[in-house]
C-alpha positions in Angstrom: 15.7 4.4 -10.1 14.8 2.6 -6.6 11.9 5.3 -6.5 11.0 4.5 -10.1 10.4 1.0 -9.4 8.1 1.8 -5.6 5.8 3.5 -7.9 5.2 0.9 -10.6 5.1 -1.9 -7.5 2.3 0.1 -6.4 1.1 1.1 -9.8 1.0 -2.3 -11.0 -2.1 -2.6 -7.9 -4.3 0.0 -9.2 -3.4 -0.2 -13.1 -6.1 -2.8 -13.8 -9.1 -0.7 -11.8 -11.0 0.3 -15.1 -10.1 -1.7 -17.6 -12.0 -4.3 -15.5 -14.6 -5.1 -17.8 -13.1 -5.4 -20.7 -10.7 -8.6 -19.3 -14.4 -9.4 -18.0 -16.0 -9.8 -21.8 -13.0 -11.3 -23.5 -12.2 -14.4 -21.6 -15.7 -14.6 -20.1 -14.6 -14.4 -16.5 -17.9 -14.4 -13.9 -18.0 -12.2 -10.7 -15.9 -14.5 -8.6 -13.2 -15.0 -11.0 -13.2 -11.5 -11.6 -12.3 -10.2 -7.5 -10.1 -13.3 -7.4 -7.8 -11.7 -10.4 -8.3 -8.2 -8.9 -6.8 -9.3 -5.2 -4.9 -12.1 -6.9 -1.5 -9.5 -6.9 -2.5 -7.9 -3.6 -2.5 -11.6 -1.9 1.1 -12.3 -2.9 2.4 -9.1 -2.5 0.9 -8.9 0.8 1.4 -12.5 1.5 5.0 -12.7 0.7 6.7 -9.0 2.6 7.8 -10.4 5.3 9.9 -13.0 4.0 10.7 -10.4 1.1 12.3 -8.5 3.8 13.9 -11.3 5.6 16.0 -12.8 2.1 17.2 -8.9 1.4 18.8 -9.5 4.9 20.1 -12.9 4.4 21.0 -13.1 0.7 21.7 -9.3 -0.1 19.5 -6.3 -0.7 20.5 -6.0 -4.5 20.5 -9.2 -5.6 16.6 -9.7 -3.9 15.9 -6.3 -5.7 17.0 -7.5 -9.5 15.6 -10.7 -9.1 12.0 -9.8 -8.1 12.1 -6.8 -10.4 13.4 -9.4 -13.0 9.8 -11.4 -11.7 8.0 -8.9 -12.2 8.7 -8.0 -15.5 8.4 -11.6 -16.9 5.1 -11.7 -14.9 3.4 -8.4 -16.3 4.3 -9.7 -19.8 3.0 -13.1 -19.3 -0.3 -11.4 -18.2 0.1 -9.1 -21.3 0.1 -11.9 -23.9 -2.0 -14.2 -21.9 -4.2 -16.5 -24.1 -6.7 -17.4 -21.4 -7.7 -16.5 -17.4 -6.0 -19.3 -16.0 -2.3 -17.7 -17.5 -3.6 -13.9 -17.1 -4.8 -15.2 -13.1 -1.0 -17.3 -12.7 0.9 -13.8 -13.6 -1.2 -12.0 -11.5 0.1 -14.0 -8.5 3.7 -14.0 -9.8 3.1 -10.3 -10.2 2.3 -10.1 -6.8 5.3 -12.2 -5.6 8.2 -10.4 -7.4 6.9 -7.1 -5.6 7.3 -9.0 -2.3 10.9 -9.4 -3.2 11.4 -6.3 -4.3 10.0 -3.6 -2.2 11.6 -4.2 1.1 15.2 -4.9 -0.9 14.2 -1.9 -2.2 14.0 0.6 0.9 16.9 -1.1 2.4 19.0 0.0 -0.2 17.8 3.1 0.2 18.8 3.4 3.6 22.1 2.0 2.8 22.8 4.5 -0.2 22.0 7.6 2.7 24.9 6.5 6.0 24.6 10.4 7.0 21.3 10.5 9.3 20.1 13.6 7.9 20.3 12.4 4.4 18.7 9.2 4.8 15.7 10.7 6.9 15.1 13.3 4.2 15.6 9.7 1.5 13.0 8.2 3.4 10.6 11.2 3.8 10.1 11.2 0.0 10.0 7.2 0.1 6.8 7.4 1.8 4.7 9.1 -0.6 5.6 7.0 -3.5 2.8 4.3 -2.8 0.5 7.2 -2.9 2.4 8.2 -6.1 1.9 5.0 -7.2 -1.7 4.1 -6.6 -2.9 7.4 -8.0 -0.7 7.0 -11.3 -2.0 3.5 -11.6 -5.5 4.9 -10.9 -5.2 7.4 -13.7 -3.3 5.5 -16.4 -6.0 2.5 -15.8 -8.3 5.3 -16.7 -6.4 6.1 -19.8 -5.6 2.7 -20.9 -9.5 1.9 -20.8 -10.1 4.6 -23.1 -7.3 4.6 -25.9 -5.5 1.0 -25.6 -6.0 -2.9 -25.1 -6.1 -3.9 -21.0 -2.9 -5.7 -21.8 -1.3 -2.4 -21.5 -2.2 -2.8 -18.2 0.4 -5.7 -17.7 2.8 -4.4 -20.4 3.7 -1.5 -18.7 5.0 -3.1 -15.7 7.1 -5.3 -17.8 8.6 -2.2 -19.5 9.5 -0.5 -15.8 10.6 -3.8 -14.3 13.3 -4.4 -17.9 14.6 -1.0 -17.5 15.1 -1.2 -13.8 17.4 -4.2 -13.9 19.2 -2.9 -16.8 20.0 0.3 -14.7 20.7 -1.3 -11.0 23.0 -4.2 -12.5 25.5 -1.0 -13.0 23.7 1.5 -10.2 23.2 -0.1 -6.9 26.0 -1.3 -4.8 26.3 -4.5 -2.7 24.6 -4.6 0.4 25.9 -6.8 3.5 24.3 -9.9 3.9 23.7 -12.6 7.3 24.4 -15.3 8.1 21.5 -15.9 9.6 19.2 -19.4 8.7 16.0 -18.8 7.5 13.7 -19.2 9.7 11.3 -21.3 7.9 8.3 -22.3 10.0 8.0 -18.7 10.6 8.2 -18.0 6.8 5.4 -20.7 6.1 3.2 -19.1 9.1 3.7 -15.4 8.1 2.7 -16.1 4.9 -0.1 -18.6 5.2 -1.4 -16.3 7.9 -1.2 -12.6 6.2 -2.8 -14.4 2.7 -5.1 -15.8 4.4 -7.0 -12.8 6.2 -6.0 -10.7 3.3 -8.2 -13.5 1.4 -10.9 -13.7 4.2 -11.0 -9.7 4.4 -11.8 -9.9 0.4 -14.3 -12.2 0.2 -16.0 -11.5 3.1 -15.5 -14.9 4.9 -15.2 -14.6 8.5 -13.9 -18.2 9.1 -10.5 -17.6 6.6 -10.0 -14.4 8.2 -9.7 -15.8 11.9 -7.8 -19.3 11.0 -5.3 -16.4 9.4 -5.4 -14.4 12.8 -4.7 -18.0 14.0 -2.1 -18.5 12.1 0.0 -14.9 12.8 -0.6 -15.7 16.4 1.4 -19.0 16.2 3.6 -17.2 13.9 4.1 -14.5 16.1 5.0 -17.5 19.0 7.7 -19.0 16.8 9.0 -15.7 16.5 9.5 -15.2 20.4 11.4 -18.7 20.7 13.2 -19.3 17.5 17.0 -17.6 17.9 16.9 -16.7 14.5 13.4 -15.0 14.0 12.1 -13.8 10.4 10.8 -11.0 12.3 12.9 -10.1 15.1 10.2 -9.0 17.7 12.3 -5.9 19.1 11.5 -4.4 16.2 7.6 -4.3 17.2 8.8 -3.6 20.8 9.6 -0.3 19.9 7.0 2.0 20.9 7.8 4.7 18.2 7.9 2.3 15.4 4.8 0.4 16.5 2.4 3.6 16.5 4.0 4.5 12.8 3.3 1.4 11.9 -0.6 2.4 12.9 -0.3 5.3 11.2 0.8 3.5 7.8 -2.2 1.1 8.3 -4.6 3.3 8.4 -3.5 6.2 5.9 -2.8 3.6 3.4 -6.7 2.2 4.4 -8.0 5.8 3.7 -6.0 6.3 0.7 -7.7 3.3 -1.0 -11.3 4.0 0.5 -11.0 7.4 -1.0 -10.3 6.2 -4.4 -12.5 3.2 -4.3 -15.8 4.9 -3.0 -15.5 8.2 -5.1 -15.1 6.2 -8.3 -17.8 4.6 -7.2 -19.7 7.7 -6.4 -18.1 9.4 -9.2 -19.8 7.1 -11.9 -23.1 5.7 -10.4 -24.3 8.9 -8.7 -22.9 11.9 -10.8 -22.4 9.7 -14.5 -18.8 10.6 -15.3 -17.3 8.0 -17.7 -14.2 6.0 -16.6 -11.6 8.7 -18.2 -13.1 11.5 -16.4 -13.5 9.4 -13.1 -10.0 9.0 -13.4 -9.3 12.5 -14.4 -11.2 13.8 -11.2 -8.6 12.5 -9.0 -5.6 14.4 -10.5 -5.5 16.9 -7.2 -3.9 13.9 -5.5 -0.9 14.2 -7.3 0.1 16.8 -4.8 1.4 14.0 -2.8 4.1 14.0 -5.1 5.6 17.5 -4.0 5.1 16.6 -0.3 7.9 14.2 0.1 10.8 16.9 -0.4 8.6 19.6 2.4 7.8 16.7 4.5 11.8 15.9 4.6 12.3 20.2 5.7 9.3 20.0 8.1 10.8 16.7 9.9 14.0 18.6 10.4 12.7 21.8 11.7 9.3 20.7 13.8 10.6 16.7 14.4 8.7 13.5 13.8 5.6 14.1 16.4 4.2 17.4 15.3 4.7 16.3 11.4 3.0 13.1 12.2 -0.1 15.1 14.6 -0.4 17.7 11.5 -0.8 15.1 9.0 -3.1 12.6 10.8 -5.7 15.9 12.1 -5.5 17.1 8.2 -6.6 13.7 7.6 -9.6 14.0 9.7 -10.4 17.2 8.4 -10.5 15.9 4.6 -12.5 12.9 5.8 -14.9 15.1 7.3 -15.0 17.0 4.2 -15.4 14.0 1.6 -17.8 12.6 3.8 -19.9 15.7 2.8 -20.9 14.5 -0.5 -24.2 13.5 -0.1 -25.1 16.9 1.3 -22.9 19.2 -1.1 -22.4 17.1 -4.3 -18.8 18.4 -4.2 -15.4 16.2 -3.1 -12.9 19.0 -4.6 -12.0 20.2 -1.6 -11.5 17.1 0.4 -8.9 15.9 -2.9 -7.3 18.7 -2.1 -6.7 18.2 1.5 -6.5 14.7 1.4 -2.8 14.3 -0.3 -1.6 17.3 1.8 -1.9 15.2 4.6 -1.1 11.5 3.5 1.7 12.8 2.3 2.8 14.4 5.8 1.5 11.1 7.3 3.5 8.8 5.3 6.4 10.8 5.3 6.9 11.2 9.1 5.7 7.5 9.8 8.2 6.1 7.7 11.5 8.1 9.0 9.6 7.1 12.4 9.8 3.2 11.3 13.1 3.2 10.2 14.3 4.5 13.2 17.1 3.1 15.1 16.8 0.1 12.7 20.6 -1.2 12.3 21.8 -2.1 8.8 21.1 -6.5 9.4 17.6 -5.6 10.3 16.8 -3.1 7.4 14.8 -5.4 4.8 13.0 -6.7 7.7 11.8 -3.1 8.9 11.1 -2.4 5.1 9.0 -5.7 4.7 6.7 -4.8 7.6 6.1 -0.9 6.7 5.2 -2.4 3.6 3.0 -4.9 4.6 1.0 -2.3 7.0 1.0 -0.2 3.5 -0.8 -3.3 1.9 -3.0 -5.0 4.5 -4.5 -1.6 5.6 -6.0 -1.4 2.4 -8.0 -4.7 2.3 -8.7 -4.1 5.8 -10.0 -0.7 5.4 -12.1 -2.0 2.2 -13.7 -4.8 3.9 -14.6 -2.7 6.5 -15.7 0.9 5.1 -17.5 -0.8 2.0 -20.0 -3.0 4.4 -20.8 0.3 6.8 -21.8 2.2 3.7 -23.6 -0.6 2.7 -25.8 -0.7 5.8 -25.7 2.9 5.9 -27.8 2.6 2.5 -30.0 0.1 3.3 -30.9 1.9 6.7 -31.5 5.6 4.8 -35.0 6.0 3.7 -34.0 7.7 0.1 -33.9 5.3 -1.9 -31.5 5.0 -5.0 -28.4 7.3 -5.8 -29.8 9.3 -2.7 -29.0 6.2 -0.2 -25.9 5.0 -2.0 -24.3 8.8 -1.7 -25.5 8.7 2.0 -23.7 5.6 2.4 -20.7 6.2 1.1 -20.6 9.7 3.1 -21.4 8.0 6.4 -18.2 5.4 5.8 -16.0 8.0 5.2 -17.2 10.4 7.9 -16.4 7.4 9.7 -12.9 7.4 9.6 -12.4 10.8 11.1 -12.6 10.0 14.7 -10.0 7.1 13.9 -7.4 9.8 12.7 -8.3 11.7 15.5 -7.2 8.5 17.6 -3.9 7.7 16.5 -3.1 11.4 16.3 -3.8 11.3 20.3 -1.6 8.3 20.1 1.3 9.3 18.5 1.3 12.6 20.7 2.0 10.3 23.9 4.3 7.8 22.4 7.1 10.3 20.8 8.5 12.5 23.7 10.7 15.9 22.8 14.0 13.4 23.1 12.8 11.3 20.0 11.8 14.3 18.1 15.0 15.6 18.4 
């Protein structure tokens, strides 16, 4: 049930991706209404982990779970029956918010359902590939919804997953220990205005919104080092283990959506598939739905460091083979590498993050793997989509020639950074922590 409701957190991201244009024509909606409803969720959700995390430690994992799933649902359907863009943008945000509450409650139940260490690291192997679960069902039922149904399936869906999953953890999910802990509320205020704001700045391109958010984190992060009673305890970023997978999150999350964003792209303006078979061309990530259960084996047997160094050079490998499409035409093999290695990735990184995490300090942990999982993203965007866009514009082909050569060159681009962090995680986990 917990994994049921990861997916549609996730799914609930990508499930508006094609049917785009349609929301576009019926209320009228102009290009910068149109990116502010597409990150509108992604703001929120982003915005709001931290704190998330923090009030599953303070008030209780299960009752922060039910309450944003209960959010959520009255959110999607809000957005499904919307009469005009200002309701459909509101429930976007309010979308966005009851995921924050419910994803780290979420994975700190999850830990608290698996005591036995063994169990819960092969629990939270298969947690880590249900983002990538969920963005690539999102991804593909967007495509489906565009072609057979109204968008407001888009938003109805949600609703359905988030009703049924507090119908089924009201009688399935067991209390969880609370603090008794204050909230730390200048921290609260600073975290959020800080990650909304660069996620914001990162979106729209606006250099001085992203730095007064870097601004603001900084000050956050110096409440966080005097306050007694931190909304992120800092010890858990001290960790040196955690911090790298951490990295690793950011950045596989960051290729995971340049990936999908930049071969749909591709997909339709080069090669002319329509939106269902766009959609359908990205099926071979599903893979990263049997990875979870093999990543758990392959953690016991070879340990966190060589799962984590396989996954991160298989990412490098697929990079370098997607980033061949200008030359070959093809990406088939790339999608089929690709989840292999996210999922080996995610897996390791978050038994790796949860590590040594005690049981007051779990939604905390959860809400900052999950805000990695979303900020890499709309850092990875901002960044990949303007160096393919100068790659274009320097390439002396000229139309789907230059655009094919710019999306290549960005996503060529992020081999060398996978080669990076493997190097890093190989000198931050030593044979004691594998074991």
């Amino acid at each position: 049930m917990l994994g049921g409701a990861q997916v549609a957190l996730v799914a609930a991201i990508t499930l508006m991706t094609v049917p785009l244009p349609s929301i576009q024509r019926e209320f009228g909606l102009g290009q910068g209404d149109l990116a502010l409803l597409t990150s509108a969720y992604g703001l929120t959700f982003g915005g709001l982990l931290l704190l998330g995390g923090r009030l599953a430690d303070r008030l209780g994992a299960r009752e922060m779970f039910l309450a944003g799933m209960v959010l959520l649902a009255l959110a999607s359907a809000a957005g499904g029956l919307a009469p005009d863009r200002a309701v459909l943008l509101a429930a976007r945000f309010a979308q966005g918010a009851g995921a924050a509450m419910a994803a780290p409650a979420a994975v700190a139940l999850v830990t608290r359902l698996h005591p036995d260490e063994r169990e819960r690291q092969d629990a939270l192997a298969v947690w880590g590939t249900l983002s990538v679960t969920g963005a690539v069902g999102g991804s593909l039922l967007s495509g489906l919804v565009a072609a057979v149904a109204s968008w407001r399936w888009s938003f109805l869906l949600p609703a359905a997953v988030g009703v049924a999953a507090v119908a089924a953890g009201a009688f399935l999910l067991p209390a969880a220990p609370r603090t008794a802990a204050r909230l730390d509320v200048p921290g609260a205020l600073l975290a959020t205005a800080g990650l909304v704001a660069v996620t914001y700045g990162l979106v729209e391109g606006s250099a001085a919104v992203a730095g007064a958010g870097l601004l603001l984190t900084a000050g956050f992060v110096v409440v966080q080092a005097r306050t007694s009673r931190p909304l992120l305890p800092l010890r858990l970023l001290a960790h040196r283990g955690r911090g790298v997978a951490l990295v690793v999150v950011f950045l596989t999350a960051a290729a995971s959506a340049t990936v999908t964003f930049l071969l749909s792209l591709y997909l339709q303006q080069v090669r002319g598939l329509s939106p269902i078979s766009t959609s359908a061309a990205f099926l071979p990530f599903l893979l990263v739905v049997v990875m979870g259960p093999i990543s758990g084996r392959l953690l016991r047997r070879l340990g966190v460091r060589r799962v984590l160094v396989a996954g991160l050079l298989l990412a490098a490998v697929a990079m370098l083979l997607v980033g061949r499409i200008a030359a070959t035409g093809t990406v088939l093999a790339g999608l089929l590498v690709f989840p292999v290695a996210s999922g080996l990735a995610f897996s390791a990184a978050t038994v790796a993050a949860f590590d040594g995490v005690s049981a007051e300090d779990s939604g905390a942990a959860g809400g900052l793997v999950n805000t990695a999982m979303e900020v890499g993203p709309t850092a990875g965007l901002a960044v990949l989509v303007a160096l393919a866009a100068a790659r274009a514009d320097a390439v002396d082909a000229g139309g789907a020639q230059a655009v094919a050569e710019g999306y290549g060159f960005a996503l060529t681009a992020m081999a060398p950074v996978f080669l990076l962090v493997a190097a890093m995680v190989a000198v931050a986990f030593n044979q004691s922590r594998e074991r």
